[in-house]
N, C-alpha and C positions, 0 to 999 in steps of 0.2 A: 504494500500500500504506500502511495504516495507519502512522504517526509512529513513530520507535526512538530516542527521547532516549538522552545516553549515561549518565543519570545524574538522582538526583530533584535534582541542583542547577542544571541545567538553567532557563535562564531560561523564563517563561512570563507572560502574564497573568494578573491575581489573577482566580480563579474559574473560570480555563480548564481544560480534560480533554484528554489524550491516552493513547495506549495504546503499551504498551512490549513488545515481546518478550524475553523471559530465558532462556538455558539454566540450565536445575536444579543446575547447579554454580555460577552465579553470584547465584542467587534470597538466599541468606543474605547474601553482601554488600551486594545493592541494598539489602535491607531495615534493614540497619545503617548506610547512608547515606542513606536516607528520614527513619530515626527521628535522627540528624543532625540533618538540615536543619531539622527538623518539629515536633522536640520528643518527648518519650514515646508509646509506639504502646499502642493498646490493639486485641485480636485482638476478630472476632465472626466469625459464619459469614453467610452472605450470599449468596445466587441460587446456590448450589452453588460458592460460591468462598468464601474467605478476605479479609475484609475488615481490614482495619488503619485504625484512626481515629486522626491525629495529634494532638498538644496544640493545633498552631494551625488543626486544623480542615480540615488536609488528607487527605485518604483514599486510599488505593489498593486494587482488589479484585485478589485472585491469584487464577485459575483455572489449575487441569493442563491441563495440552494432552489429555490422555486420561483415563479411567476408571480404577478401581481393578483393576478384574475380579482380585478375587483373589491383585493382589500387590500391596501395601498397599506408602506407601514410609517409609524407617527414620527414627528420630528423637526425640527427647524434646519435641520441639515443634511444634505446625503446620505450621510457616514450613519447619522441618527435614524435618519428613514428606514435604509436596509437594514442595519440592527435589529429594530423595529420589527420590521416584514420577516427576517430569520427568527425572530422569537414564537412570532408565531406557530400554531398546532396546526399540521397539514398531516392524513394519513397516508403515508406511501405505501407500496407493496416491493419488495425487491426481492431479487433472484439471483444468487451468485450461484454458477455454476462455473468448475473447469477441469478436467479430464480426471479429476481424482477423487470428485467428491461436488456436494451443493448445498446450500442453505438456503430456505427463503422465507420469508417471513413478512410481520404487520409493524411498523414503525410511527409510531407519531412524538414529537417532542424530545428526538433523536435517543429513544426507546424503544424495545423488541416487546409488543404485548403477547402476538402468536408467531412459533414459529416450526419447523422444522430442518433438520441438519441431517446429510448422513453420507456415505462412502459408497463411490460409484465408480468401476472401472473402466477407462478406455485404452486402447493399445495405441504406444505412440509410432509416429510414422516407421517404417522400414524403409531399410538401402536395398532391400534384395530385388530382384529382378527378373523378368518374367511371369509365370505362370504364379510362380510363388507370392510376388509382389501385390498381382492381380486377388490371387486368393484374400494375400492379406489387408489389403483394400477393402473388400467387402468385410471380410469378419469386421474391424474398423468403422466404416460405416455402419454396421449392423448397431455396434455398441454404442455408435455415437448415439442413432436415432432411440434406441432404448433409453437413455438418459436423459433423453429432452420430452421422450412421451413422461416417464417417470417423474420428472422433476417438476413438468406443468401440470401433472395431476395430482403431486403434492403442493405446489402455489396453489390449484384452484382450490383444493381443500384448508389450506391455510388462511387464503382470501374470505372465502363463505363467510358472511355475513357481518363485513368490515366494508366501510363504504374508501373504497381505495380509491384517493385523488391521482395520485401521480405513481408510478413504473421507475424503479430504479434497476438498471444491470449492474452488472459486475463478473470479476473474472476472465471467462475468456469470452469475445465479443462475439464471434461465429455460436458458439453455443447458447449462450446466453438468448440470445437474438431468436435464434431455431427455439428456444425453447417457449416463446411468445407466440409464436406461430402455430402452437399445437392447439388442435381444437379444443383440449380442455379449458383454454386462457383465450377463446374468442372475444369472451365478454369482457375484455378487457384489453382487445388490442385498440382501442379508441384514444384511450387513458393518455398525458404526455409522459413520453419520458424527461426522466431529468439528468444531470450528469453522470456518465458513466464513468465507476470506482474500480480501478486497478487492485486486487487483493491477491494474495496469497489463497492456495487450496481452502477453500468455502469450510468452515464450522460452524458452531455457535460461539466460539469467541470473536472469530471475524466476523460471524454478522452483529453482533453489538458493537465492535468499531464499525463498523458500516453504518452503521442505523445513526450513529453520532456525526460522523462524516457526511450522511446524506442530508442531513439536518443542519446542516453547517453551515457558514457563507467560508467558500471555496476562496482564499489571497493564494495569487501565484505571485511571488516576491524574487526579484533582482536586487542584486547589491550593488554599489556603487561598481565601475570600471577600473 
């Protein structure tokens, strides 16, 4: 999973990028220890985020974890607004799935209420060639498609009777994807996705940093040159 410094004072390489996760109640303080370390911050707007340029040339972009749809968040200032809007309770549904295993679950207030985890086999590519390669192509496919019917039929029983706002993936994006596609998660291919979380093999420990992470406002931070 993507880097969660505790802090923009956080040591780093001159010129190096990481990304940070933030709950919406601590978004104002990072950004008063960024502008700290960094010198005077100046706001613009940016890929659909908030960007902040420091005096020494450091930057960081805020993105909401979700959309506005409607309930805008409060504040006299940008920085206060998204805060705001990340505080808020929105229920997601997310699905980590990658050749070793899956988790997926009900998230709201970047919290697991229901979930499911469990260990799923896939066979990783081969070098062999021929016939044999072909063979092993299909067993391959075979497993793959078995774990995406399986794992949408444990989302839709996990989902049942949660009113799921937004779709989060995770793991590996071919699979994950396919596994939205299965007719048990029809009713729910409408849904937005939201940003897709890079993790390690799917548990229950990785879905509760997920479920805080997908709750999060997303800073991808540069450091000075």
């Amino acid at each position: 999973m993507e880097t969660r410094p505790s802090g923009p004072n956080e040591k780093q390489q001159p010129g190096a990028g990481r990304t940070a996760f933030i709950p919406g109640p601590r978004v104002t303080g990072w950004v008063q220890r960024f502008a700290a370390s960094h010198g005077a911050v100046a706001e613009e707007p940016d890929e659909g985020g908030t960007l902040l340029r420091a005096a020494d040339g450091a930057t960081a972009l805020l993105k909401a974890p979700w959309p506005v749809d409607g309930r805008p968040g409060k504040g006299t200032t940008t920085v206060e607004r998204l805060a705001s809007l990340a505080s808020q309770e929105r229920r997601l549904g997310i699905v980590l799935v990658r050749r070793g295993g899956y988790a997926v679950g009900v998230v709201s207030g970047g919290k697991v209420s229901a979930s499911k985890s469990g260990s799923r086999y896939v066979q990783s590519r081969s070098a062999a060639g021929g016939s044999s390669q072909q063979r092993f192509a299909r067993r391959r496919e075979n497993q793959a498609n078995a774990l995406t019917e399986a794992v949408a039929g444990y989302a839709a029983g996990v989902f049942a009777g949660h009113s799921i706002e937004y779709l989060v993936l995770g793991g590996d994006a071919a699979l994950s994807a396919a596994v939205l596609e299965e007719t048990a998660l029809k009713g729910y291919a409408s849904r937005t996705r939201l940003a897709f979380l890079a993790v390690a093999d799917p548990n229950a420990t990785v879905l509760r940093r997920a479920a805080a992470d997908a709750c999060a406002v997303r800073i991808q931070v540069t450091d000075p040159p």
